[in-house]
C-alpha positions as CSV (number, residue, x, y, z in Angstrom):
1,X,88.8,66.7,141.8
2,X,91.6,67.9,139.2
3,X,90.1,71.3,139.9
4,X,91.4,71.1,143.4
5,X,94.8,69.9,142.6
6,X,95.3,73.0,140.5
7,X,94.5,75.5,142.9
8,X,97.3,73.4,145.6
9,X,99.7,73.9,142.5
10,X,98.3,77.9,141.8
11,X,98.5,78.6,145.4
12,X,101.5,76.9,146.3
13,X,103.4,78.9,143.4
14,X,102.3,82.2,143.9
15,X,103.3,81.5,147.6
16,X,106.9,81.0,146.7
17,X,106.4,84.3,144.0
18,X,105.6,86.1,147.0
19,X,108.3,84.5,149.1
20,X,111.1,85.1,146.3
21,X,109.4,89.1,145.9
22,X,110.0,90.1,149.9
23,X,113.8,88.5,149.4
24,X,114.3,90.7,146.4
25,X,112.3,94.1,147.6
26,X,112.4,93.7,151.5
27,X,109.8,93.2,153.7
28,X,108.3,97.7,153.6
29,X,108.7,97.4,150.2
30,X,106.8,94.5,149.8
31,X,104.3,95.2,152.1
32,X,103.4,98.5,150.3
33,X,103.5,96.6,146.9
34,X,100.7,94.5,148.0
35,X,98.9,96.8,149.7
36,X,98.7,98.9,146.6
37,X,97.7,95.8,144.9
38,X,95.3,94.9,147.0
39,X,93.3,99.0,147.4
40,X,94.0,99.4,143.3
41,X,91.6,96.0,143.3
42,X,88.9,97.3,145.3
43,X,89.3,100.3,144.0
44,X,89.0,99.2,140.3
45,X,86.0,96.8,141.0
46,X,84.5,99.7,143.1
47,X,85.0,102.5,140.4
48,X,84.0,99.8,137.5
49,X,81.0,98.5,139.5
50,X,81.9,95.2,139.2
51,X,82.8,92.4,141.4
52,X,85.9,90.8,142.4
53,X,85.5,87.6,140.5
54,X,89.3,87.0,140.6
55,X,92.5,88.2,141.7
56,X,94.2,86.5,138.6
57,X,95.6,90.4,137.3
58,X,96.2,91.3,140.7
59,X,98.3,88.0,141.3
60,X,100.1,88.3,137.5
61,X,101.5,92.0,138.8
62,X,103.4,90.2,141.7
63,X,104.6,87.4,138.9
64,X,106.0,90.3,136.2
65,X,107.1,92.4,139.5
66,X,109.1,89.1,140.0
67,X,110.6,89.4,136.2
68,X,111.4,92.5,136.2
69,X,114.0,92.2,139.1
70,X,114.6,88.5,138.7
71,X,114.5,88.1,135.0
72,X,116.8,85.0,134.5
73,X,115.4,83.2,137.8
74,X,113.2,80.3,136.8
75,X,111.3,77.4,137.7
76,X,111.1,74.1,135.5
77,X,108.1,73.3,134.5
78,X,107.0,69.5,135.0
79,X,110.8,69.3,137.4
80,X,112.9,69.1,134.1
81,X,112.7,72.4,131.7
82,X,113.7,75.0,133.4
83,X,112.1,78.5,132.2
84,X,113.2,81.7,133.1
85,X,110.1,84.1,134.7
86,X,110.9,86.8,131.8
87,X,110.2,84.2,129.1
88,X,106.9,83.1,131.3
89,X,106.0,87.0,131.7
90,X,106.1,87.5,128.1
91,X,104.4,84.5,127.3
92,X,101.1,85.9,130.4
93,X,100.8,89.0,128.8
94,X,100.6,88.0,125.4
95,X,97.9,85.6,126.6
96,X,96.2,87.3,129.0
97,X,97.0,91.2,129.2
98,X,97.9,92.0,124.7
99,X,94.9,90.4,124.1
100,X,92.1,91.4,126.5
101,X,93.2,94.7,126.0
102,X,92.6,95.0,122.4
103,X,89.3,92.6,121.8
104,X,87.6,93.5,125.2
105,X,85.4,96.9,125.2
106,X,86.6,100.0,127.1
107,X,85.7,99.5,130.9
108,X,87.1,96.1,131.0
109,X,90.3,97.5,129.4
110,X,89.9,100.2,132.2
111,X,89.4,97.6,135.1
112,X,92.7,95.2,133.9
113,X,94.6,98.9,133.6
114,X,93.7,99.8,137.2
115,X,94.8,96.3,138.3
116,X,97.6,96.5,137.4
117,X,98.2,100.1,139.2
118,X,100.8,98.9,141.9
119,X,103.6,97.7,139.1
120,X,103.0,101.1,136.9
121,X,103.5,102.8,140.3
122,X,106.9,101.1,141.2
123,X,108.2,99.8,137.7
124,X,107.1,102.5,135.0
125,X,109.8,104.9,136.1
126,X,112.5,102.1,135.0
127,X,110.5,101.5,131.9
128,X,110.2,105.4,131.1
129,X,114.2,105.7,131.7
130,X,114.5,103.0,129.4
131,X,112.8,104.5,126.9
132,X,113.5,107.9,127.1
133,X,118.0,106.8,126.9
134,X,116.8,104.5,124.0
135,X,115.1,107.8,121.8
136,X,118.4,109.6,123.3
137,X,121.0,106.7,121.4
138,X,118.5,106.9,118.2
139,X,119.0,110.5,117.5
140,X,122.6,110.8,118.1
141,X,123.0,108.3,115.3
């Protein structure tokens, strides 16, 4: 019975994820952002020959999409602590992407990777600036 009061909860707040993600990237933008999610999935479990037991990486991408554009917008967590979705980000990959991705072997390292296709597709450039002007400030010291 708890089960089913958790998935309300899930469901409920990937729904307003999604709902706060078209406000922030429009409604094209967000469309192709899930579509991408959505064929990188299939795609994944196709190449990897696996099935689609979850769309738990699929549904963290939209979550850390939301971070990256949003990073001080929050929720608060039993209605009193409010916590900000960078802090939450950083705390789901940690869990469940750092980890994974250094005890599990290769294809399911591969299979997470290709999940999480759509927000290396729209956010890596950003990332790749940002790394790129960081080396830039280093040497000129």
């Amino acid at each position: 019975m708890m089960d089913n009061y958790l998935v309300i909860i899930l469901l409920w707040f990937f729904y307003d994820v999604m709902i706060w993600l078209e406000e922030v990237l429009g409604s094209t933008l967000f469309t192709i952002y899930f579509l991408v999610a959505w064929f990188s999935t299939v795609f994944a479990s196709i190449v990897m020959g696996t099935q689609i037991g979850t769309f738990m990486y699929t549904e963290l991408s939209f979550l850390f999409a939301l971070a990256t554009l949003t990073p001080n917008k929050g929720i608060h967590l039993f209605f009193i602590l409010p916590i900000a979705f960078k802090w939450m980000a950083a705390f789901i990959a940690l869990v469940l992407l750092v980890i994974p991705l250094m005890l599990d072997f290769i294809p399911q390292q591969i299979y997470i990777l290709l999940l999480f296709a759509n927000y290396l597709i729209f956010f890596g450039k950003d990332y790749w600036l940002r790394i790129k002007r960081e080396l830039e400030k280093r040497r000129r010291r």
